[in-house]
C-alpha positions in Angstrom: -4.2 10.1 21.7 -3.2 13.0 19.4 -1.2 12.2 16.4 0.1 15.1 14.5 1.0 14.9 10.9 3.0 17.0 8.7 0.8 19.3 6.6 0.2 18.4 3.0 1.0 21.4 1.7 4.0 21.2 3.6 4.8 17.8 1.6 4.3 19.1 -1.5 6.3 22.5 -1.1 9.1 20.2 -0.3 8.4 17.9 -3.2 7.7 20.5 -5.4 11.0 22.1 -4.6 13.0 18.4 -4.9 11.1 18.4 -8.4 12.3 21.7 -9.6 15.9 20.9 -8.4 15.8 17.7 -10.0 14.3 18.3 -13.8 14.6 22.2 -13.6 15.6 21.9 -17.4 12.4 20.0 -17.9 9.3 21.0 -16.8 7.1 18.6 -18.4 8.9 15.7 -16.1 8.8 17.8 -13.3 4.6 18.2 -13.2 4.3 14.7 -14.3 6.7 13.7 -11.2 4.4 16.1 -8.7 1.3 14.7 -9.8 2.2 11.2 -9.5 2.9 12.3 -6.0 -0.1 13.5 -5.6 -1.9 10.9 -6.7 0.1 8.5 -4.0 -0.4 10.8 -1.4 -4.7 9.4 -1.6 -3.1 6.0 -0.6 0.2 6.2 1.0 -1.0 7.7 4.4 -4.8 7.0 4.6 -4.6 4.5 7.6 -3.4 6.4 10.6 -0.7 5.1 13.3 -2.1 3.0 16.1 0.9 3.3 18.6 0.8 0.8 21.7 -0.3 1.9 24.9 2.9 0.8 26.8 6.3 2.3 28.6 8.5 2.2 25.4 8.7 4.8 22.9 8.8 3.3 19.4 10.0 5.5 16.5 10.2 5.1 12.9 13.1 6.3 10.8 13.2 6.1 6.8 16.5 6.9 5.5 16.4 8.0 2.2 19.4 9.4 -0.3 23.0 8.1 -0.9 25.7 6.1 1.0 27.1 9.9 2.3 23.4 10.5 3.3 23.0 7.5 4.6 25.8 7.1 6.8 25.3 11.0 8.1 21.7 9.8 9.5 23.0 6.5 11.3 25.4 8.5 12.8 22.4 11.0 13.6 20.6 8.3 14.7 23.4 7.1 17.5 23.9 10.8 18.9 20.2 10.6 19.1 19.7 7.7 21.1 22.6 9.2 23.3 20.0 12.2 24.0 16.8 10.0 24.6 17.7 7.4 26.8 16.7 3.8 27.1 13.1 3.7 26.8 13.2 4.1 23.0 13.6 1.8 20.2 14.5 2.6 16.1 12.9 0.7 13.2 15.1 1.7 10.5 13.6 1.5 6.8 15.3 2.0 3.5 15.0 1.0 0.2 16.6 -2.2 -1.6 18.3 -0.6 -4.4 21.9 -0.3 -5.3 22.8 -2.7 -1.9 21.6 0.5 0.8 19.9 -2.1 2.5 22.6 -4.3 2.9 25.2 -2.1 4.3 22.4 -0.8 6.4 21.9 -3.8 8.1 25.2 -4.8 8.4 26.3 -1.2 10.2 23.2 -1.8 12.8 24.1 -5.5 13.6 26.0 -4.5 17.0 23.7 -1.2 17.8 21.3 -1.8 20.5 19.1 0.8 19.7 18.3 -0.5 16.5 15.3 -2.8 16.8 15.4 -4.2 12.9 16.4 -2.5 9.6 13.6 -3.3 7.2 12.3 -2.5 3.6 10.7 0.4 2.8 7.8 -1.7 1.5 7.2 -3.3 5.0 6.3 0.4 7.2 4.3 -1.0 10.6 1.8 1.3 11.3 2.4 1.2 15.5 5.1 4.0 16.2 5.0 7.3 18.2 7.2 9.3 16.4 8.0 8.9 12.4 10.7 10.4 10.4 12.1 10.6 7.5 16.1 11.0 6.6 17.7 13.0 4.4 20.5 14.6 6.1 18.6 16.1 8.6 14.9 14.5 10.1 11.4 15.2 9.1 8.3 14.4 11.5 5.9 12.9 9.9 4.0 11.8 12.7 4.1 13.0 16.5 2.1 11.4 19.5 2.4 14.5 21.3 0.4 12.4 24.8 2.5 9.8 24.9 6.2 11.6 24.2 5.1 13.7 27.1 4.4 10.8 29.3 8.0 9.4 28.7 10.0 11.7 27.2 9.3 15.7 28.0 13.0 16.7 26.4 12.2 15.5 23.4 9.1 17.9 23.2 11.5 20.6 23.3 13.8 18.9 21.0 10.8 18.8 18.4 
């Protein structure tokens, strides 16, 4: 089964551009930001995804950014389900800072598409797609066999 991932140097164009954005009056912070990243990078992704061999699709989503953001990709996230169909189910991941994580949860409570709304900290490594949020999505991984197998719109959609 082919997983695709996103190019590093992908990554860390988009990084290095969130950098600049963010400390573009300071430089210093900026490099030492990017090579933190960097550094990371050795140990964040090195185990690859092992996605089940069944009918259901699972996918990933981290939602990163502000309550605005935040609420833009759950809203995302229900027109996309809408598209895909029943055969898919969302793990939603976000951060526990500033109470995201609560009124995460509490917005997925009645959404059947949801599966669970967990902490960032706790990523399972068995999904067939993986995004990231911030206002609009970001594959990070792609079983391209499988996705066919179940769901040839979405390869169109990617």
């Amino acid at each position: 089964m082919p997983i695709n991932r996103t190019s590093y140097l992908e990554q860390a164009s988009r990084k290095s551009e969130q950098y600049h954005a963010k400390y573009g009056n300071h430089p210093w912070k900026a490099n030492c930001h990017f090579w933190l990243w960097n550094l990371g990078q050795l140990f964040l992704f090195k185990r690859s995804m092992r996605p089940k061999p069944d009918n259901v699709c699972r996918i990933g989503f981290v939602l990163r950014g502000g309550v605005g953001d935040i609420l833009l990709s759950l809203n995302y996230l229900q027109n996309f389900h809408r598209f895909l169909g029943k055969n898919f189910v969302f793990d939603l991941y976000i951060q526990k800072k500033r109470g995201y994580y609560e009124i995460v949860q509490t917005l997925c409570q009645e959404q059947d598409f949801v599966k669970q709304v967990l902490p960032k900290s706790h990523i399972k490594r068995d999904y067939d797609l993986y995004i990231e949020m911030v206002r609009y999505p970001h594959i990070l991984y792609f079983n391209e066999s499988k996705i066919r197998s179940l769901s040839p719109q979405l390869l169109r959609w990617r």
